[in-house]
Residue frames as a rotation matrix with the C-alpha (Angstrom) as fourth column:
UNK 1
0.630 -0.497 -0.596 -27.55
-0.453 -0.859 0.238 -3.32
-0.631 0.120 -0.767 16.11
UNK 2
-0.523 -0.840 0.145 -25.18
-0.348 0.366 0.863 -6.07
-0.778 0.401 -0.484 14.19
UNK 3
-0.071 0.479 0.875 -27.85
0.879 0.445 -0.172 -6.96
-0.472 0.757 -0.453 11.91
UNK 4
0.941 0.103 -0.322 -28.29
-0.037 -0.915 -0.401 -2.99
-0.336 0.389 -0.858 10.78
UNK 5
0.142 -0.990 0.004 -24.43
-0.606 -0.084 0.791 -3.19
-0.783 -0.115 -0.612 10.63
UNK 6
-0.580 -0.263 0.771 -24.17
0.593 0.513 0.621 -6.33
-0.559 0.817 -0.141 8.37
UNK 7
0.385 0.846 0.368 -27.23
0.703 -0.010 -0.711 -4.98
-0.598 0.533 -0.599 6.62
UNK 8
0.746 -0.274 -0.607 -25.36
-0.343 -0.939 0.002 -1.50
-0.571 0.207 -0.795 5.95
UNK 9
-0.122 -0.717 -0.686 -22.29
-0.700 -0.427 0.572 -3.25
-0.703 0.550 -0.450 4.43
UNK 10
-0.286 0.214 0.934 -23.99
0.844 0.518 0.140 -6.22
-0.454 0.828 -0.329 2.52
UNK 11
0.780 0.614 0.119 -25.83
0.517 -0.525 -0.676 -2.70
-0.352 0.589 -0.727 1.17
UNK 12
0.586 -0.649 -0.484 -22.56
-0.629 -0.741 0.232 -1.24
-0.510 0.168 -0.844 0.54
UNK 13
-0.389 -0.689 0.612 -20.57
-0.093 0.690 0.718 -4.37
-0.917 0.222 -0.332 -0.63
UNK 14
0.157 0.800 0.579 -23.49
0.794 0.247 -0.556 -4.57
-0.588 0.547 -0.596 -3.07
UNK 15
0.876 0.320 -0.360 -23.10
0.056 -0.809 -0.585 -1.21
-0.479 0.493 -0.727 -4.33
UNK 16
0.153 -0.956 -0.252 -19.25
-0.986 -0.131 -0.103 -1.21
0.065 0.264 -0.962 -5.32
UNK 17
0.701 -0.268 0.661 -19.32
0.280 0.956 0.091 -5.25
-0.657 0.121 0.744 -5.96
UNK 18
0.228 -0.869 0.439 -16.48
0.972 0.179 -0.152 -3.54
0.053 0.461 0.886 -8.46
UNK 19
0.211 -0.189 -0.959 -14.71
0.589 -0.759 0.279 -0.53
-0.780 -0.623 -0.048 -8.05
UNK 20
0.635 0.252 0.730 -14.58
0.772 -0.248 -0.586 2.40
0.033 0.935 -0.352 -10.44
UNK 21
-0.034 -0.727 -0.686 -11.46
0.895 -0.328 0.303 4.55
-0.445 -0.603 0.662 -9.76
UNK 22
-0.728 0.102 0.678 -12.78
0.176 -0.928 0.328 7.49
0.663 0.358 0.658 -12.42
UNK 23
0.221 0.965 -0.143 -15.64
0.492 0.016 0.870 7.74
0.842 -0.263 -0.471 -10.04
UNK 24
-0.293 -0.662 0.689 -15.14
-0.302 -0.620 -0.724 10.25
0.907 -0.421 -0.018 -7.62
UNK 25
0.473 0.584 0.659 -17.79
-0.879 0.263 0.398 8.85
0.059 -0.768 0.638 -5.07
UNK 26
0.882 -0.096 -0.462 -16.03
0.131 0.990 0.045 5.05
0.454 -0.100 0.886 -5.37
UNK 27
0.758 -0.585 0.288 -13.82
-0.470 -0.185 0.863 4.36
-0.452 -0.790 -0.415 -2.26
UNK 28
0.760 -0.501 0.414 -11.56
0.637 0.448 -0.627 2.48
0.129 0.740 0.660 -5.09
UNK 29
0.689 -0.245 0.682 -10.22
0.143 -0.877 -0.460 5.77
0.711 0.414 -0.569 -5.53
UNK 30
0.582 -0.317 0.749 -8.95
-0.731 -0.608 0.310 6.29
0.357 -0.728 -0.585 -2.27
UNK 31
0.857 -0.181 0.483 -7.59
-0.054 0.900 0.432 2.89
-0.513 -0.396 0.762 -1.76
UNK 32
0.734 -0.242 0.635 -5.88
0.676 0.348 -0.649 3.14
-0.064 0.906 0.419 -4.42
UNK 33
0.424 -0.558 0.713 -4.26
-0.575 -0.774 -0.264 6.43
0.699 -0.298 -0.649 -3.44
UNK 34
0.422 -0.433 0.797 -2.71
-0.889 -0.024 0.458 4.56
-0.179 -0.901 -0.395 -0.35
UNK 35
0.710 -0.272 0.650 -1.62
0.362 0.932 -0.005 1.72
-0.604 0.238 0.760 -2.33
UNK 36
0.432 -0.671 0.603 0.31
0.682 -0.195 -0.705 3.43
0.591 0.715 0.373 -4.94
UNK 37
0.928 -0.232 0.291 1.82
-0.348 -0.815 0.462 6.10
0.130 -0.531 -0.838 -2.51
UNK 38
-0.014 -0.987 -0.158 5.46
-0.737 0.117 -0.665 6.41
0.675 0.107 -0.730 -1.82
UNK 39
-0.580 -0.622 0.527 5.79
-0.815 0.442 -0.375 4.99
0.000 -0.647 -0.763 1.02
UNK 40
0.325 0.754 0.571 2.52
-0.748 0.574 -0.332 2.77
-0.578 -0.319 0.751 0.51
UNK 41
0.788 -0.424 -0.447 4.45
-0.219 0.485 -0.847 0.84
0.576 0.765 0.289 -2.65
UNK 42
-0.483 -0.866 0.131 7.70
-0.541 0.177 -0.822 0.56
0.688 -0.468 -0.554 -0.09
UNK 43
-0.384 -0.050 0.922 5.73
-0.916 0.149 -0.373 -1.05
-0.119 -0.988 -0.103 2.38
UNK 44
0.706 0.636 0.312 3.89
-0.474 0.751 -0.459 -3.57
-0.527 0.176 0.832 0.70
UNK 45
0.815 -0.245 -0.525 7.03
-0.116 0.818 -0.563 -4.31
0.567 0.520 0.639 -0.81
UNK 46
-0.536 -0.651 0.537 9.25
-0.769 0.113 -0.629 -4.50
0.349 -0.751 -0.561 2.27
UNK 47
-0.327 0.476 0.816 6.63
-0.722 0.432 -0.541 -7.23
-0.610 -0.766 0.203 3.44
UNK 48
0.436 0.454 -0.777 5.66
-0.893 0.323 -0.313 -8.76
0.109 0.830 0.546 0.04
UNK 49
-0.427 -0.551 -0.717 8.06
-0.421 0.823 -0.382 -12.19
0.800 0.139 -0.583 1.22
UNK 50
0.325 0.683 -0.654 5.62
0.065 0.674 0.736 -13.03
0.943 -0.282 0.175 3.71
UNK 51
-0.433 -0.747 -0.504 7.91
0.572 0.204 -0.795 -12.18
0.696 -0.633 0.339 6.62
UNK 52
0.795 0.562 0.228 6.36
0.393 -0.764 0.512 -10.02
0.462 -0.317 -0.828 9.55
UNK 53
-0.440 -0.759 0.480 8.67
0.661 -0.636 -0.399 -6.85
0.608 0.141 0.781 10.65
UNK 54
0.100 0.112 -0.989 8.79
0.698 -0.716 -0.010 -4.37
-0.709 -0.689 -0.150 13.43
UNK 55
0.934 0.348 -0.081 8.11
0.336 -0.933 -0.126 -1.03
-0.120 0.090 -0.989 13.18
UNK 56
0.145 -0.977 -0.157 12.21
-0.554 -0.212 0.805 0.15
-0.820 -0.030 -0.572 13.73
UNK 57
-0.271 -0.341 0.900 12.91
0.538 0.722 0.435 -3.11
-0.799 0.602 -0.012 10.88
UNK 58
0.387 0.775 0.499 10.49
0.905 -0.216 -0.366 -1.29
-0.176 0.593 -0.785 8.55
UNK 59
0.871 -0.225 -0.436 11.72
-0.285 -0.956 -0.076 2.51
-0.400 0.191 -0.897 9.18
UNK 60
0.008 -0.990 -0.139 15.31
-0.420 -0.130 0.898 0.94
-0.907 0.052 -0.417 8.76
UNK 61
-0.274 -0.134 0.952 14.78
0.808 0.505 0.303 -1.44
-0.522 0.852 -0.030 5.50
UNK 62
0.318 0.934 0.164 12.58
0.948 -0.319 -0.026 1.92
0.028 0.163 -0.986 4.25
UNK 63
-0.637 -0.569 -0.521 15.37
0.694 -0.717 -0.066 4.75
-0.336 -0.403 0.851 4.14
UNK 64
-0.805 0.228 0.548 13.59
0.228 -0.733 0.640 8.38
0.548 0.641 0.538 3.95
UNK 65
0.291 0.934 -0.208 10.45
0.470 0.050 0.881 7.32
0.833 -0.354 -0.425 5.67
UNK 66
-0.875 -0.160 0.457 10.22
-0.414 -0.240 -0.878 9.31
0.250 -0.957 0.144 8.98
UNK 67
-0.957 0.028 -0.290 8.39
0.153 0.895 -0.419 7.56
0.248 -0.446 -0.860 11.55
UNK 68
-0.680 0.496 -0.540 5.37
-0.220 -0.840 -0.495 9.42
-0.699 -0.218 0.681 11.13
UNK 69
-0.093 0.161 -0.983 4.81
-0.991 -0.108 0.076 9.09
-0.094 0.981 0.169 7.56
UNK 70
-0.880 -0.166 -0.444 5.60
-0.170 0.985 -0.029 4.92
0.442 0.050 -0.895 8.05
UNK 71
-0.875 0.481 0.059 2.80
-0.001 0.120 -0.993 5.14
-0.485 -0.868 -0.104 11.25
UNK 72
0.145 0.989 -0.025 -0.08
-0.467 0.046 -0.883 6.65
-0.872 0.139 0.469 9.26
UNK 73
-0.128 0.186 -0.974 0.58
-0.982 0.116 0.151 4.60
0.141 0.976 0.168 5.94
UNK 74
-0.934 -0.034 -0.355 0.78
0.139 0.882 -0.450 1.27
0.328 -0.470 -0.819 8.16
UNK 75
-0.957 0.288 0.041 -2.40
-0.179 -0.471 -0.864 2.59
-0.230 -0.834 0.502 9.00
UNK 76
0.192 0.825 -0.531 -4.26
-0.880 -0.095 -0.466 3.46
-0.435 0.557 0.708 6.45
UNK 77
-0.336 -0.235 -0.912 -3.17
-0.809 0.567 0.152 -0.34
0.482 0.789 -0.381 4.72
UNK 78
-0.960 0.003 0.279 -4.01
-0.263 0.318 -0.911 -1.31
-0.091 -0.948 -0.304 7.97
UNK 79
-0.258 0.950 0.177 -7.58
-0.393 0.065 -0.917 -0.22
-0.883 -0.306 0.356 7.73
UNK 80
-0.098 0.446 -0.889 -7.71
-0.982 -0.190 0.013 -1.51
-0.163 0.874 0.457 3.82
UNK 81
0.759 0.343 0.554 -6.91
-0.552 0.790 0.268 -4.90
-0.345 -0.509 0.788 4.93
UNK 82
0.646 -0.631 -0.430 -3.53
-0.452 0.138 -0.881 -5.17
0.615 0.764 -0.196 3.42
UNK 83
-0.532 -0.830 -0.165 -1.45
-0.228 0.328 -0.917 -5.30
0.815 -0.450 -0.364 6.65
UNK 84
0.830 0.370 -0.418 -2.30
0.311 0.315 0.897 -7.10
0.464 -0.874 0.146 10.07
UNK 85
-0.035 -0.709 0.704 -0.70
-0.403 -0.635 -0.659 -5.46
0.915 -0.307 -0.264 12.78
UNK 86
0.491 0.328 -0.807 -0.22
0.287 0.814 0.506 -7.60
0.822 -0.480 0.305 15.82
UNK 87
0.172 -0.311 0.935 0.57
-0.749 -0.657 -0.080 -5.82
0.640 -0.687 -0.346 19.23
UNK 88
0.115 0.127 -0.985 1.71
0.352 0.922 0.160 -7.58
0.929 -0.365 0.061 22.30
UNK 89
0.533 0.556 0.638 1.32
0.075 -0.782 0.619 -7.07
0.843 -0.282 -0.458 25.81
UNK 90
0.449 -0.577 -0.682 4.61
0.892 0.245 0.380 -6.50
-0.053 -0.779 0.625 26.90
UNK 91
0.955 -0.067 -0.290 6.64
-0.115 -0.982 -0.151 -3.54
-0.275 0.178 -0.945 28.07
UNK 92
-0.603 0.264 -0.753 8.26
-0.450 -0.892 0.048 -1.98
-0.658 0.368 0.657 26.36
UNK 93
0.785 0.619 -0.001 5.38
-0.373 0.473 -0.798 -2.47
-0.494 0.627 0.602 23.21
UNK 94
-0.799 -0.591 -0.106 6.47
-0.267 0.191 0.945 -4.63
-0.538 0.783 -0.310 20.90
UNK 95
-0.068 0.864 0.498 4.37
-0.062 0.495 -0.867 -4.82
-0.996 -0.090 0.020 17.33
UNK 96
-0.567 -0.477 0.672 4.64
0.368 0.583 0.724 -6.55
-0.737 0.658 -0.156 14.63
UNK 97
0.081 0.439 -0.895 3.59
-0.637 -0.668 -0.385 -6.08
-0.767 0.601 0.226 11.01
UNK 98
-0.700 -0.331 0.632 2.81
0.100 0.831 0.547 -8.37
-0.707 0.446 -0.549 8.06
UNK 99
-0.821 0.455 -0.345 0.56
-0.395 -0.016 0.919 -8.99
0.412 0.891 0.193 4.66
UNK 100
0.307 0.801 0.514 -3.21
-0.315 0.595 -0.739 -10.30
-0.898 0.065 0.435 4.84
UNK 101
0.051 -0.039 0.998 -3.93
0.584 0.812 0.002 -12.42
-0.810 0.583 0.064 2.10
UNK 102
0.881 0.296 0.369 -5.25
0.465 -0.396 -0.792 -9.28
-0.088 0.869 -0.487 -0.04
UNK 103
0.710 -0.690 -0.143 -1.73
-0.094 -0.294 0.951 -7.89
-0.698 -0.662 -0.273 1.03
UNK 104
0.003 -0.740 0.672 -0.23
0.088 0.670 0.737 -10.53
-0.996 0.057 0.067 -0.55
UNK 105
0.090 0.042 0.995 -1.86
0.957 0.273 -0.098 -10.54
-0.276 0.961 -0.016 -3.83
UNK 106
0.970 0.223 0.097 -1.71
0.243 -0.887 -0.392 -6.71
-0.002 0.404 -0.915 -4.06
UNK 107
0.262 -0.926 -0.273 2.39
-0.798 -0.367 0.478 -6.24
-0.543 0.093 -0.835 -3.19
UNK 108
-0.184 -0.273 0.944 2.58
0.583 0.743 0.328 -8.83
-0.792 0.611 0.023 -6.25
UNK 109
0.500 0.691 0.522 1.38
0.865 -0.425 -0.266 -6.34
0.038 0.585 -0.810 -8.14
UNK 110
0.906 -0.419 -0.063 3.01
-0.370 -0.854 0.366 -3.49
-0.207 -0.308 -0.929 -6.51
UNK 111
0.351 -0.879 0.322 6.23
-0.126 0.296 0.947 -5.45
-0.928 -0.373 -0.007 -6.76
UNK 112
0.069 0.120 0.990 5.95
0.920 0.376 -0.110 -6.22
-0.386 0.919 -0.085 -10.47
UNK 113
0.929 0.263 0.260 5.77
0.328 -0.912 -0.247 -2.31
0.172 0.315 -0.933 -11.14
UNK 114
0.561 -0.825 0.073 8.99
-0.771 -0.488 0.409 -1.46
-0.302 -0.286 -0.910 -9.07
UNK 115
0.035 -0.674 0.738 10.67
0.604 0.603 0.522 -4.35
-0.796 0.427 0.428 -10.72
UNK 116
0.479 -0.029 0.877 9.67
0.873 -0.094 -0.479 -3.13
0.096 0.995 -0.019 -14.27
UNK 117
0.940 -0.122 0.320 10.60
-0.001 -0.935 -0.355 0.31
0.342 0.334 -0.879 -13.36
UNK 118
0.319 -0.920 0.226 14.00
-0.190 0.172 0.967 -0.94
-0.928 -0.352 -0.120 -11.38
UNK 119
0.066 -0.377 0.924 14.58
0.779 0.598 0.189 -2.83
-0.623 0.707 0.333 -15.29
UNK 120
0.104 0.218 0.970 14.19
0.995 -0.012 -0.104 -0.26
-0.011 0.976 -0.218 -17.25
UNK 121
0.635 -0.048 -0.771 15.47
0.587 -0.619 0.522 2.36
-0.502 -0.784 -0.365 -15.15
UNK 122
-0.656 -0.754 0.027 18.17
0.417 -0.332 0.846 3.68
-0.629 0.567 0.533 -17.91
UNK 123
-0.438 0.570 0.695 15.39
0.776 -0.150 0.612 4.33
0.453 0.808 -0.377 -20.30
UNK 124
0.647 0.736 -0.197 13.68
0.759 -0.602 0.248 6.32
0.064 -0.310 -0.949 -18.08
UNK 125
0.230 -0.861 -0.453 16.83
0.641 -0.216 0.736 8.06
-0.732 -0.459 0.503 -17.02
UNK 126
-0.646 -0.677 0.354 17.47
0.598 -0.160 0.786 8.75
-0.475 0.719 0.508 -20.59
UNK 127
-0.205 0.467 0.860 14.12
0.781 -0.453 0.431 10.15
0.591 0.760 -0.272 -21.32
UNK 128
0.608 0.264 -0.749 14.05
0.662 -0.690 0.294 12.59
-0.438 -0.674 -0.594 -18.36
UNK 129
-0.068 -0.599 -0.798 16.79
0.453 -0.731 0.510 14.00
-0.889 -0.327 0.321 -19.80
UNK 130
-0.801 -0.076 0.594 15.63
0.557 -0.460 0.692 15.10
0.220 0.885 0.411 -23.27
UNK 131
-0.987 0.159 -0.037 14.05
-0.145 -0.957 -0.252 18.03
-0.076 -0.243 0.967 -23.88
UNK 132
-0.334 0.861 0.385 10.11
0.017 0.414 -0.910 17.98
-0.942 -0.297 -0.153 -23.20
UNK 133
0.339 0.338 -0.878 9.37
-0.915 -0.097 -0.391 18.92
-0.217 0.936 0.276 -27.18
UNK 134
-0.528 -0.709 -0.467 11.28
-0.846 0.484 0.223 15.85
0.068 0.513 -0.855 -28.08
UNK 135
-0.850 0.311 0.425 9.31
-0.149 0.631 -0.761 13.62
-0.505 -0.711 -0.490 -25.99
UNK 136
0.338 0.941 -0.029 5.96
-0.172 0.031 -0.985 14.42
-0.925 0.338 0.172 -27.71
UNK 137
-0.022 -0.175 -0.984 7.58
-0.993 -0.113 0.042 13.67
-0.119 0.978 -0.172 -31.31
């Protein structure tokens, strides 16, 4: 059964050896959707300094997020291999949150975006507010 298993994702790893995000069939697509997401771009950069963070640390550094929304996006980054979620077995739970490696190199990325758009954050400002006809001139 673990040889059918490797066999299935060397046959998948093989097929998407690069991802095509116009492709509707390429799981790119969907990764990508949980990376750029609101809260997915807040979480990878709430964690992007290497530090690992409770759940409560996270909802509180994260205003807006409701504890829902934080749960299934820790999730889904969870299953993409961005975040490593470490549980322990004490009561009450306590569990922890942090970057994998691909984590790391992706909320560099993510983090570089919300910089540029933190820098340059008047400009935008300024073009939201002219009329759309202007905009296309």
């Amino acid at each position: 059964m673990e040889n059918n298993l490797q066999g299935s994702q060397n046959g998948m790893s093989r097929l998407f050896e690069k991802g095509d995000v116009f492709s509707d069939k390429c799981p790119s697509r969907d990764i990508l959707k949980h990376v750029t997401s609101r809260w997915g771009v807040l979480v990878l950069f709430a964690l992007k300094d290497g530090e690992t963070q409770r759940f409560s640390e996270l909802r509180r550094k994260i205003l807006g997020v409701s504890e829902k929304m934080l749960a299934q996006t820790l999730q889904a980054l969870e299953t993409d291999g961005f975040v490593l979620r470490t549980s322990y077995p004490v009561v009450p739970p306590h569990v922890e949150y942090s970057l994998t490696e691909l984590g790391l190199e992706v909320s560099v990325r993510v983090a570089s975006l919300a910089d540029w758009i933190e820098d340059n954050l008047t400009d935008i400002l300024s073009a939201q507010s002219l009329p759309s006809d202007s905009l296309s001139a």
